[in-house]
N, C-alpha and C positions, 0 to 999 in steps of 0.2 A: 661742362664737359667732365665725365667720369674720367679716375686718373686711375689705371691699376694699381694695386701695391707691388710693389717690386720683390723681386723674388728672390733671397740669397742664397746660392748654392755653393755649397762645399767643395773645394777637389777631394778627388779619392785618393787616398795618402797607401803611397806605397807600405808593405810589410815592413819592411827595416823600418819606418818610423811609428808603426801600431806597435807593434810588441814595448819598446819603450816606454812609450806614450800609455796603455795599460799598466802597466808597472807601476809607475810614478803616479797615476790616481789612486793606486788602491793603497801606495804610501801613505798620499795625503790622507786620504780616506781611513786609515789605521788612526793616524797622528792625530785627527781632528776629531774623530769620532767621540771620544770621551767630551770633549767641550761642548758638542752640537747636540747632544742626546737630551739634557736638561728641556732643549727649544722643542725637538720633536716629539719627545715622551706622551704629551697630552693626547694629540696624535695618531698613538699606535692604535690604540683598541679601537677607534671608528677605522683605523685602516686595515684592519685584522678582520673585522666583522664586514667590510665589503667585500676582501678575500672571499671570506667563507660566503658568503652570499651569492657572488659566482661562479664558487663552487659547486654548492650545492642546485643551484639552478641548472646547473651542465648535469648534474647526477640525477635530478629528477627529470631531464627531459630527458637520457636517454634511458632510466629506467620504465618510464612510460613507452618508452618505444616511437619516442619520436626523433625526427630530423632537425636539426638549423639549418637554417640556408641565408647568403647575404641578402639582403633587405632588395636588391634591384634583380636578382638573377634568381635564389631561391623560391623567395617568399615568405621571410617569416622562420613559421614552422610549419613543416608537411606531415599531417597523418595519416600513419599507415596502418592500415587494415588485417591485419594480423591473422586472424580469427579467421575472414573468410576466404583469404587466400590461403590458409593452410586445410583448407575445408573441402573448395567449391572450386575449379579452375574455371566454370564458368560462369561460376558467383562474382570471380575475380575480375572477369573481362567485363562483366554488366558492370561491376562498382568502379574499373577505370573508364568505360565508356561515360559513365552517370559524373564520374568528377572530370573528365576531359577539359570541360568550361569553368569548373572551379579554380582547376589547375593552370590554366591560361590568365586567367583574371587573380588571382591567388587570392579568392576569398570563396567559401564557403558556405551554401545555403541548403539550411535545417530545415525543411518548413513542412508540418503536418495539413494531411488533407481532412479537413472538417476536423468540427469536434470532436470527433469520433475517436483521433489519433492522440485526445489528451487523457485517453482512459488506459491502465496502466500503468508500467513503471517506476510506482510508489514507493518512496522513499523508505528504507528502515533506518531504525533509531533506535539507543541506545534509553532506555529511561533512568535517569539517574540518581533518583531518588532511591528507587525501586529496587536497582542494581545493586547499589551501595549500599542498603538495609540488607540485602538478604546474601549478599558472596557470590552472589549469581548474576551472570549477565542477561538481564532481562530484554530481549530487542520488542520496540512494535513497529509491525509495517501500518504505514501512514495511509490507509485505505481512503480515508477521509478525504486526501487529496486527489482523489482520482477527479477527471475534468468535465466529465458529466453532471450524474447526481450528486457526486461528491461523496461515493461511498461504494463497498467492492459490487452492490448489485451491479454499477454502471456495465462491469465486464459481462455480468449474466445477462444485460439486457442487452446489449452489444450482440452479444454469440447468438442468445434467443433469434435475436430478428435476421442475423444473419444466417444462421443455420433455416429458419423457413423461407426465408428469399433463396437460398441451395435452392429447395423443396418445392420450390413454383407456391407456394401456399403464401405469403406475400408480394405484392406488386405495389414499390412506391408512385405516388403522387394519383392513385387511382381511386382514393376513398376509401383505402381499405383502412381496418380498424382494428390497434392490438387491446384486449381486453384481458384484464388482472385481477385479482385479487389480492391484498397485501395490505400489510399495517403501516406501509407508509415509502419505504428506502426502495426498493422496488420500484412502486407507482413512479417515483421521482424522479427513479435512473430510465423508466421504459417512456415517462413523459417528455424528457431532454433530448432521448435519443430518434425518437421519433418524428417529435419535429427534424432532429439532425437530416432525418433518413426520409420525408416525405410523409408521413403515416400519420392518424388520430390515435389520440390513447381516451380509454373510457377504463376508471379506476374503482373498484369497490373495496371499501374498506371500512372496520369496524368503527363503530360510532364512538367507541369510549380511549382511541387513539389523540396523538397530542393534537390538539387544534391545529397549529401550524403547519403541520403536515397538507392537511387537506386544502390549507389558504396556500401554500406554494404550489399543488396540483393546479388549482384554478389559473394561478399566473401564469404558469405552463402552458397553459390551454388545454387540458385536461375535463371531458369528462370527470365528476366526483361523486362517488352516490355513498354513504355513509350508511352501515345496517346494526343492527343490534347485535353484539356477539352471539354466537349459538354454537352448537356442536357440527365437527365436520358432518356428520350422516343428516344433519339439517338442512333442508333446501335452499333456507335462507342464509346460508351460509356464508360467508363472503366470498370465499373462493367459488362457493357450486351458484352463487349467485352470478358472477362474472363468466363461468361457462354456459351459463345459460343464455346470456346478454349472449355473447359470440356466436351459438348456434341458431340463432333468433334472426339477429342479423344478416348471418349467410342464405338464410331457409326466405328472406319477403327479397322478393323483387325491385322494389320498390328505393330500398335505401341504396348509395351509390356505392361502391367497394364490396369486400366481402371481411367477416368478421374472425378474426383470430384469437384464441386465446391461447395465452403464453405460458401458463400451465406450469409455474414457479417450479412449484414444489414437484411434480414428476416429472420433467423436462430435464433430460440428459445433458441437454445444454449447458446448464448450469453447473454439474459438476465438473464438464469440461473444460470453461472459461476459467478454474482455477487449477486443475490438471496442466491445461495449457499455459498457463499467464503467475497465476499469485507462487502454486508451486515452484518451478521453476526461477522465480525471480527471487524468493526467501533463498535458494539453496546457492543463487551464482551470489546474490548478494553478502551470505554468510563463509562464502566463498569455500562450501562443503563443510560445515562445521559447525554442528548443532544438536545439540542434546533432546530438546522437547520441541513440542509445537501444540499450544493450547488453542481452543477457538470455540465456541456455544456453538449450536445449531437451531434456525430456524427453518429453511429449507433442507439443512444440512449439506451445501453444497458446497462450502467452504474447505468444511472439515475434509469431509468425505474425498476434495480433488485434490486438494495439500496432501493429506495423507498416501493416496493413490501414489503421487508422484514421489512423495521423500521416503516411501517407505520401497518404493520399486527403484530408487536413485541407491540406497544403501543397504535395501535386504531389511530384513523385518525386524531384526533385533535392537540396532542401533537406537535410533531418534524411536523417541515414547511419544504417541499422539494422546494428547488427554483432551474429553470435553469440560468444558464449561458450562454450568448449566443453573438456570435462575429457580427460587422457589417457584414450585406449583406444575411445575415442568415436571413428565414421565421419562426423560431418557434419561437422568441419572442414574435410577433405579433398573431402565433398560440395559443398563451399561452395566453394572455393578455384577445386578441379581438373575438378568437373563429373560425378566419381564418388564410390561411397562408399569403394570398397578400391583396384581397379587396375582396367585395362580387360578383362582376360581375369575378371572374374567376375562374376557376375551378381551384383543385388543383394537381397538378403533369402534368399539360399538358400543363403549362408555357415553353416557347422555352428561354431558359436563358441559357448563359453558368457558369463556375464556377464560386460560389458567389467573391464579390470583396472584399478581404481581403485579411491580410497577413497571418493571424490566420490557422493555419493545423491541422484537428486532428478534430474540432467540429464544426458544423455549419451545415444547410444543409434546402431545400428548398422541403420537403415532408415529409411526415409522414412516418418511416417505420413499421414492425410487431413488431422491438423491443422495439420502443417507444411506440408505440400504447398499449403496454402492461404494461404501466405506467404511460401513458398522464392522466390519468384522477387523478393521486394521486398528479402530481404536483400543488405547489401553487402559484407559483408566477414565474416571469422570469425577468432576469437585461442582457440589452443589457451592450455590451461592444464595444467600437470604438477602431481601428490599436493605436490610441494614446495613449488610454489609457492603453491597454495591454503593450505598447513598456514602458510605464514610470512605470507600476507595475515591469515586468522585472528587472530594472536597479535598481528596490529599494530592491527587494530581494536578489540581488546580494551586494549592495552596505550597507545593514542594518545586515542583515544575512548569507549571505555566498554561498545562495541560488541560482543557476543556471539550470533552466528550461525553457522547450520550451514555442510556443504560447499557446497552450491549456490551461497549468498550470496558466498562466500570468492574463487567461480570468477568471480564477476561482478565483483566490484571488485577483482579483480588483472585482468583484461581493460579496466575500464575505465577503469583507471591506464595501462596498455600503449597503449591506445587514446589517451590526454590527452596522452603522450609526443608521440604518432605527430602529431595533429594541432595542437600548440603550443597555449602559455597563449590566454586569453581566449573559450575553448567552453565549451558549458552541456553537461553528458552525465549523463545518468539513467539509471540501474542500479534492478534490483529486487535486496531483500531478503527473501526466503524463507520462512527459519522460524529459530526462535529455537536455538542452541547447546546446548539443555535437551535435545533428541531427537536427538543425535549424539556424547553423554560416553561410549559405551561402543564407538564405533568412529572415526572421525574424528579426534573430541577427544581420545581415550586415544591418539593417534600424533599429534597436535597439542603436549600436555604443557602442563604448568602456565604459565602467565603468568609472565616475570619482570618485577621491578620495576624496572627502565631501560628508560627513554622516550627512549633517546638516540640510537635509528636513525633511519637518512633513506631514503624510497622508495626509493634508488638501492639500498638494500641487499638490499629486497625483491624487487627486479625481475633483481638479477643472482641471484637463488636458483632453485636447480633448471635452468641453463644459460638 
């Protein structure tokens, strides 16, 4: 048989014997204090550090803008929406109707629809090596982590397919077929998302690209067709080879779907996917407060929608857009001088095959639609040489932890050059690419193993490669 405990209750003591009764404690309490202090001293500082602990716990949850509530009736913590009730009144009524069930059960459910929903929202960061050689706060946004490809095409290829499914020009799970041309981060993000979305992807791409690249197309399920570099006005081009596959495609009766090509490089898509998304998310994440914003162009679509946006968020003088740019590449000098090669030649009808670099991902010896739709907001450009990218590599690996490809490499050796140029105390944000994993068999194998001494200084970097 359970016994209860018994309950002892107090009577509640009249006034005339409280006021006393107070008194007389706080006598003893005087009297005694000196003797008892010796026992509690040890004590205090774990009891002083709980204080502030619940303190500060109460000040961070209302500076966030959140509620307590008790544990049986509130729930917890309730968050409130701030943003889009001061926005949207009927933004507001959709986000109480959508948490109505959250609110009843007092728990909370986050849950993205398909892959599709892990592309974006990339982290930026703080590099600190970088930072604290040059007086400058160096941020890079974590493009690498986007949940597709794993690199910012995801978002181009995101928008691409969604802006021609607008356009009736895609129809999922019908056989239709998106075709590309690309050196690699593209195919990758348009491979992932495809599958995501119902669709084939069919890839062409230069033959003298990292191997890996084209063995993660195939596990994708990816058409892969590999071509010899050659010059754009070349048929065999890799991009005018992939539009020809797509118009091929649509024109026989015979194969089932119809064929799309997604047309990287002049596809407005693309600048708009970071107009829409990267911009905007650099600007709430720096929380309005930023000096530079470096990035290479290989579509140029990066550049060209970042700048669109931060330079139309603050007006034109403010934040300085600089490109990044690898040897062998014409837009440095497009940038600079106001041409791509010299004044006697025309541009785009240069007979060149792939520029001479090891750098993949940015560079490129024409103007396209996506750049063009930004050239004129850039301010500046910092060539980058194989050297100096290969020894940026090995010090982000060897300072920070940091393992990324050539693209990434180019951009923060540019926007270490750049921190130089404009003295300590600027905020400057760089993107980071793709991860070092899709560049070990070309890049990286002329990059070479990591050593274990951390005992260089930028200045050592920056004097590499002249």
């Amino acid at each position: 048989m359970h016994l209860s405990r018994p309950q002892i209750r107090f009577p509640h003591l009249p006034t005339a014997f409280t006021l006393p009764t107070t008194f007389l404690t706080g006598v003893l309490l005087t009297l005694c204090l000196p003797t008892l202090t010796p026992y509690f001293r040890p004590y205090l500082p774990f009891l002083y550090r709980s204080w502030r602990a619940r303190n500060d716990d109460r000040n961070a949850i209302a500076g966030a803008g959140l509620r307590t509530g008790k544990c049986g009736s509130g729930g917890g913590i309730t968050l409130e929406d701030h943003e889009i009730s001061a926005q949207d009144p009927e933004a507001e009524a959709d986000s109480r109707a959508r948490g109505s069930k959250a609110t009843a059960g007092q728990k909370t459910e986050i849950i993205g629809e398909g892959l599709e929903s892990c592309v974006g929202n990339t982290p930026l960061f703080r590099i600190k090596s970088l930072s604290d050689a040059t007086g400058c706060e160096i941020l890079a946004k974590a493009e690498f982590l986007n949940g597709g490809g794993g690199s910012p095409k995801d978002r181009v290829a995101l928008n691409m397919i969604k802006t021609a499914e607008q356009r009736g020009l895609l129809s999922p799970h019908t056989g239709d077929t998106i075709y590309e041309g690309t050196v690699g981060s593209t195919g990758i993000s348009l491979a992932t998302v495809c599958r995501a979305r119902g669709y084939k992807a069919h890839i062409c791409m230069p033959s003298d690209v990292a191997r890996e690249k084209s063995e993660l197309l195939l596990k994708l399920g990816a058409t892969v067709e590999r071509v010899q570099p050659a010059s754009i006005i070349d048929p065999d081009h890799f991009v005018n080879r992939a539009r020809g596959l797509a118009a091929k495609h649509t024109a026989d009766p015979v194969i089932p779907g119809r064929g799309y090509f997604a047309d990287q490089f002049e596809n407005e898509a693309n600048w708009r996917a970071h107009f829409e998304g990267t911009g905007p998310e650099i600007w709430g994440q720096c929380g309005g407060c930023l000096d530079a914003f470096v990035a290479g162009a290989g579509t140029g679509g990066t550049i060209a929608g970042v700048a669109r946006y931060l330079k139309g968020e603050v007006g034109e003088g403010r934040i300085r857009i600089v490109l990044a740019d690898p040897q062998g590449s014409g837009l440095y000098n497009k940038i600079k001088n106001g041409v791509m090669f010299n004044a006697t030649e025309r541009e785009g009808t240069r007979r060149r095959h792939q520029i001479d670099t090891i750098v993949e991902g940015i560079g490129i010896n024409r103007v396209t639609a996506n750049l063009e739709a930004g050239i004129e907001l850039i301010d500046d450009a910092i060539q980058v040489t194989d050297d100096e990218a290969l020894s940026m590599a090995r010090w982000l690996v060897e300072k920070d932890g940091i393992f990324v490809g050539s693209s990434s490499c180019v951009n923060c050796f540019a926007a270490v050059k750049l921190a130089k140029t404009m003295g300590p105390g600027h905020r400057i944000v760089t993107i980071l690419c793709d991860s070092g994993t899709r560049h070990l068999s070309k890049f990286w194998a002329h990059a070479g193993d990591v050593s274990e001494t951390t005992d260089k200084r930028v200045e050592d970097i920056l004097g590499h490669g002249g």
